[in-house]
N, C-alpha and C positions, 0 to 999 in steps of 0.2 A: 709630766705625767704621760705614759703612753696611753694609751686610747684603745679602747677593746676595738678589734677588727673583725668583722666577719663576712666572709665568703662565701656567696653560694653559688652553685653550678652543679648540672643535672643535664638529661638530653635534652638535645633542643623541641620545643615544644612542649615542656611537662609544666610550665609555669614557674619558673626561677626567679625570671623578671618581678611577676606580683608577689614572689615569698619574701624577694630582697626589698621592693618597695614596702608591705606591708610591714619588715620587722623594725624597717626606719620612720616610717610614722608611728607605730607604737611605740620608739626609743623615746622620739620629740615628746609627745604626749606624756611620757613618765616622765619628763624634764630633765634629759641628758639632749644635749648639746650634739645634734647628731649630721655626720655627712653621708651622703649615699652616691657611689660615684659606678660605673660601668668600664668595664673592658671590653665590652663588646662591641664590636661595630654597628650592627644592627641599630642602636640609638633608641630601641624600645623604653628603656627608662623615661623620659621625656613623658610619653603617649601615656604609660601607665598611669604617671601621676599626675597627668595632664598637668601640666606647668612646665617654665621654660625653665633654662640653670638661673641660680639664683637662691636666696631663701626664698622658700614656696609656701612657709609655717615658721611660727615662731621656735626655732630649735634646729628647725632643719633645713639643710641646704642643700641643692641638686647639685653635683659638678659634672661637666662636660668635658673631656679634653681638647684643648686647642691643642691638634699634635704640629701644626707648624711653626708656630710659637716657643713650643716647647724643645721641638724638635732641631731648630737652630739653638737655642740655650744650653742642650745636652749634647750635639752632636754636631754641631756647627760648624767646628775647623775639620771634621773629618769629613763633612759633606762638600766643604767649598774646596778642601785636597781633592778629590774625588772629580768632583765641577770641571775644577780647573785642568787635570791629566785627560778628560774626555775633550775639551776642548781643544786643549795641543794636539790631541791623534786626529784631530778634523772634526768633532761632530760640534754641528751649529748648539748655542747655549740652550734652548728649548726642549732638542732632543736631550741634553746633559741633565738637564735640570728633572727631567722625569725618571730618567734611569738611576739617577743616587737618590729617589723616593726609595725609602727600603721596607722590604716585606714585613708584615705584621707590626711595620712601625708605630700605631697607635696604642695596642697593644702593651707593646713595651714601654711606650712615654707614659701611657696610664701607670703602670707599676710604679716607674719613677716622681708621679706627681704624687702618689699616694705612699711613699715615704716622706716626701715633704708635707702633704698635710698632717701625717704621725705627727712629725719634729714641731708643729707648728705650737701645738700643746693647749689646743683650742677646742679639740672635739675630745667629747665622752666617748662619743660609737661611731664608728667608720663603717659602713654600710657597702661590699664592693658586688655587684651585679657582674660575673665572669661570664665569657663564652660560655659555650656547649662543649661539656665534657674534654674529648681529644682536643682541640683548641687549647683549655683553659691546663692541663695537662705536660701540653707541650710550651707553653709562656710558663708555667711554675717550674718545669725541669731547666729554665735555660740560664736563671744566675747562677748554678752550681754546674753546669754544664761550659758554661762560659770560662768562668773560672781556673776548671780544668785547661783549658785550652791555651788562658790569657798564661797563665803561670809558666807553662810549658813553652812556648810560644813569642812571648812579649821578648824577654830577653835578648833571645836568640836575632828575634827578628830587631831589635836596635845597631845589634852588633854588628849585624849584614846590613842594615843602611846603611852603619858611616861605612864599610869597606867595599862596598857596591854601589853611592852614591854618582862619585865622578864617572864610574862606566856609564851607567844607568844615564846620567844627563849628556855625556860624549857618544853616545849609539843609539839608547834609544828616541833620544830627544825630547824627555819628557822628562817633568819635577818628583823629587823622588821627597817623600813625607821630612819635614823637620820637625824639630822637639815637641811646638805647642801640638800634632798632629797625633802624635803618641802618648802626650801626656792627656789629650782630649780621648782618647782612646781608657786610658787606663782610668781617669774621672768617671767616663761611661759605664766600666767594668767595675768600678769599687758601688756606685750606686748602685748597682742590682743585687751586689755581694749585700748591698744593706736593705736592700726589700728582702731577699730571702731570709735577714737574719730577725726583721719584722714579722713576716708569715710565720714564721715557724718559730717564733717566742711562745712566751708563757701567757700572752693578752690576743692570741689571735688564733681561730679555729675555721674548718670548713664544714658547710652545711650542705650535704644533699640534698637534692630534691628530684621526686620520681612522680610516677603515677603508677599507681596499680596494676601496669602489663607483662607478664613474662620478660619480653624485649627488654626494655624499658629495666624493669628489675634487675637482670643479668647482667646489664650494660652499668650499672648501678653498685654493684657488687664489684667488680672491675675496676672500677675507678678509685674502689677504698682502698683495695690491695695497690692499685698504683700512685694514690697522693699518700698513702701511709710510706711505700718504698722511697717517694722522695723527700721524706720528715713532714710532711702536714700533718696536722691534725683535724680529721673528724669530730665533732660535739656531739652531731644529730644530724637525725636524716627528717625529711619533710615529706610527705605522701600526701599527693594533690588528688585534689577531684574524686571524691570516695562518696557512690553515690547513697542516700538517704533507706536508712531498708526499710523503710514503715510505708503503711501504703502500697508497695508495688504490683506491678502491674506484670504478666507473664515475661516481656521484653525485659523491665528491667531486673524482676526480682534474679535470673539468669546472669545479667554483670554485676548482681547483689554478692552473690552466692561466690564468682568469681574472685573478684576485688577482695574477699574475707579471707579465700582461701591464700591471693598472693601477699595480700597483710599480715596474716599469723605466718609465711615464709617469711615474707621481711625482717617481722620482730625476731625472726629467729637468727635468719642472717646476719643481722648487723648487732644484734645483742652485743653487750651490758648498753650502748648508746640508744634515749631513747628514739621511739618515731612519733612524730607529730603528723598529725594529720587537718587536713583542711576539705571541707566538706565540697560536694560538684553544689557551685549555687545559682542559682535562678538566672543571674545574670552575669557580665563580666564585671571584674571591681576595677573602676578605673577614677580615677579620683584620690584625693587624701581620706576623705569622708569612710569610704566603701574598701579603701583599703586599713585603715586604722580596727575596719570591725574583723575584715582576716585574721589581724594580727593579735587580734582578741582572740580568736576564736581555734587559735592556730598556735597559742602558746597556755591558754590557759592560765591557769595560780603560777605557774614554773617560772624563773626570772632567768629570758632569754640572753640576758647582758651581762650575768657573774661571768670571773673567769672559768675557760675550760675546765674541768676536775679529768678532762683523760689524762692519760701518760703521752709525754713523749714519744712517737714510734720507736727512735733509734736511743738506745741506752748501751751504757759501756761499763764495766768495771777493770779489778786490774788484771783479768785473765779470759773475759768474757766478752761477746758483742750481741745484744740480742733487738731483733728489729721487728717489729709487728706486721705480719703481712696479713690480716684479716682475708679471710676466702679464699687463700691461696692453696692449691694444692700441691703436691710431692713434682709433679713431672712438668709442674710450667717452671719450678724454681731453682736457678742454676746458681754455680758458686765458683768463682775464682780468683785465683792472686797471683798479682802482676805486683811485684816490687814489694813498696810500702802501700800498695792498693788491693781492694777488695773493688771485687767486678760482682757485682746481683743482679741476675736480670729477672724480673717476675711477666710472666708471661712477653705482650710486644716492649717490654719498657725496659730498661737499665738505666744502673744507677753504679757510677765508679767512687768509692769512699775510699779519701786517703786517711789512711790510718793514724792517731796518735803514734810517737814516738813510744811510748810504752809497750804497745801490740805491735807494733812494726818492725822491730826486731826479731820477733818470735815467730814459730809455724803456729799452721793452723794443727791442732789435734783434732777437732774434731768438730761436725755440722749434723745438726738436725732441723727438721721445720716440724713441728705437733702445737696442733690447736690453732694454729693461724699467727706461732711466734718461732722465729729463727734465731736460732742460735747456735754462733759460732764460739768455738772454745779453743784460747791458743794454750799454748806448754804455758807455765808456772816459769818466772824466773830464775829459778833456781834449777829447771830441766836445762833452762836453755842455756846460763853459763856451765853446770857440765857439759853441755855437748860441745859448746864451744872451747871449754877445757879440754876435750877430747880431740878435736882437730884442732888444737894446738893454735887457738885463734886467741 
């Protein structure tokens, strides 16, 4: 059984942390078998729920990454390849040993732990606590990024080891990768190829979360058009800290007034998905206790754990491609073909789609973006073997 997942990330500081703690204490409490795990470095998850990793509740368990652990088990003969060429060019093991630590490596072994807890077939709800925004952004674009690269790449590069192997050890003096070093390579590449085809199923969505600021909002907007361009799904968006309009006082009725007006934007913005909101409260919710009432309070009668009912961003038929770019406008969205690849960049972000065999044969006829949906339209099969009748192909 795969396991609903869900993702939230928002900027930092809007309270992510407490929307992802509170919606996996309210999973445990409806009695689904729930895991809440983090990519973040920050380590906030821990503090929210005050408790250590472990089950912390009957239902629910915190997980932490041990990325060293993990990090030899997924990458191990390509780290001690690595170890071992720094060590032949002189540098003592210590130095070695710190320089093949690799960037955002936690990050990524998180992903990779959280396909094996899917497979495990234990949990109802997978609970993931991501960075902030660009961070979590730049970890979701990089299995299909990778991808591209390994495909292109991997080949090429086996066939230049074995015929550059013996120079490579007779000049430069150093061990050049063998088989278990490439096949640990391609292990590494096919697991993220199976976290992205996790995230982006039919049991797994992303949830924003904001606070009522202009900033804040914009940056918010942004991020839909850019997890939509690389196939995530959106459910819902979360609006934290909305403060109480009864009672106020001249100070506050003034962030009253505000906060309303950037909420009915919001609702507007991100329409048909709904917004939830969670009220500014008294105090911080930190605990299971005081996070279980958010989570009440923050989803209401609505059953936060069915599957998604959006669509898919990217859909295909046999002459059509159309891809949802929520918020996007005419001049940030570029279009190009390279080969059997489609190049989209929406605003700072790109995304290279190699095309089915079907569309890949054919031109584009034609591109529009209206309504926040792209869509590209190639010739008809039947254009395209005349035209290929026509230059005698």
């Amino acid at each position: 059984m795969t396991p609903r997942v869900l993702l939230f990330t928002g900027k930092g500081g809007v309270g992510k942390t407490t929307a992802a703690a509170a919606t996996a204490t309210l999973a445990a409490r409806r009695g689904l078998k729930t895991l809440i795990v983090s990519t973040d470095t920050a380590h906030s998850l821990a503090d929210a729920l005050a408790a250590e990793p472990g089950e912390i509740a009957p239902g629910l368990h915190l997980h932490q990454v041990d990325t060293q652990r993990t990090l030899e088990r997924h990458w191990g003969e390509l780290r001690e390849y690595a170890r071992g060429v720094l060590v032949e060019l002189g540098l003592d093991e210590i130095t070695s040993e710190e320089i093949t630590v690799l960037p955002g490596a936690e990050e990524i072994i998180a992903l990779l732990e959280l396909r094996e807890h899917a497979r495990e077939g234990r949990w109802d709800v997978i609970v993931v606590d991501c960075a902030p925004t660009a961070e979590t952004l730049r970890l979701l674009a990089l299995p299909e990024a990778l991808d591209w690269h390994v495909n292109r790449l991997l080949p090429v590069g086996r066939r230049l080891m074995r015929l550059a192997a013996p120079l490579v050890r007779g000049v430069a003096r150093v061990s050049t990768p063998g088989e278990e070093v490439m096949s640990a390579g391609e292990r590494f590449h096919r697991g993220l190829l199976e976290v992205r085809e996790l995230l982006t199923g039919d049991h797994a969505s992303v949830r924003l979360v904001l606070t009522p600021e202009a900033v804040v909002l914009a940056e918010a907007r942004r991020t839909l058009t850019s997890l939509n361009l690389y196939g995530y799904r959106v459910d819902a968006v979360i609006a934290n800290r909305i403060f109480p309009g009864e009672d106020a006082d001249e100070w506050r009725a003034r962030w009253v007034a505000a906060q309303s007006r950037l909420l009915a934007e919001a609702e507007e913005s991100f329409a048909p998905l709904p917004v939830h909101t969670v009220p500014y409260l008294p105090a911080e919710p930190v605990g299971r206790h005081a996070l279980a009432a958010v989570g009440e309070a923050l989803y209401g009668e609505c059953d936060p754990f069915a599957p998604p009912s959006v669509e898919p961003p990217l859909r295909l038929s046999a002459d059509e491609l159309t891809l949802a770019l929520p918020g996007a406008e005419r001049g940030e969205v570029d279009l190009a073909r390279k080969g059997d690849e489609l190049i989209i960049t929406a605003g700072p972000y790109r995304r290279i789609l190699a095309l089915p065999m079907a569309l890949a044969r054919r031109k584009i006829s034609g591109a529009v973006l209206r309504d926040g949906l792209l869509r590209v339209r190639f010739t008809s099969e039947a254009e395209t073997d005349e035209a290929h009748g026509r230059d005698g192909t």
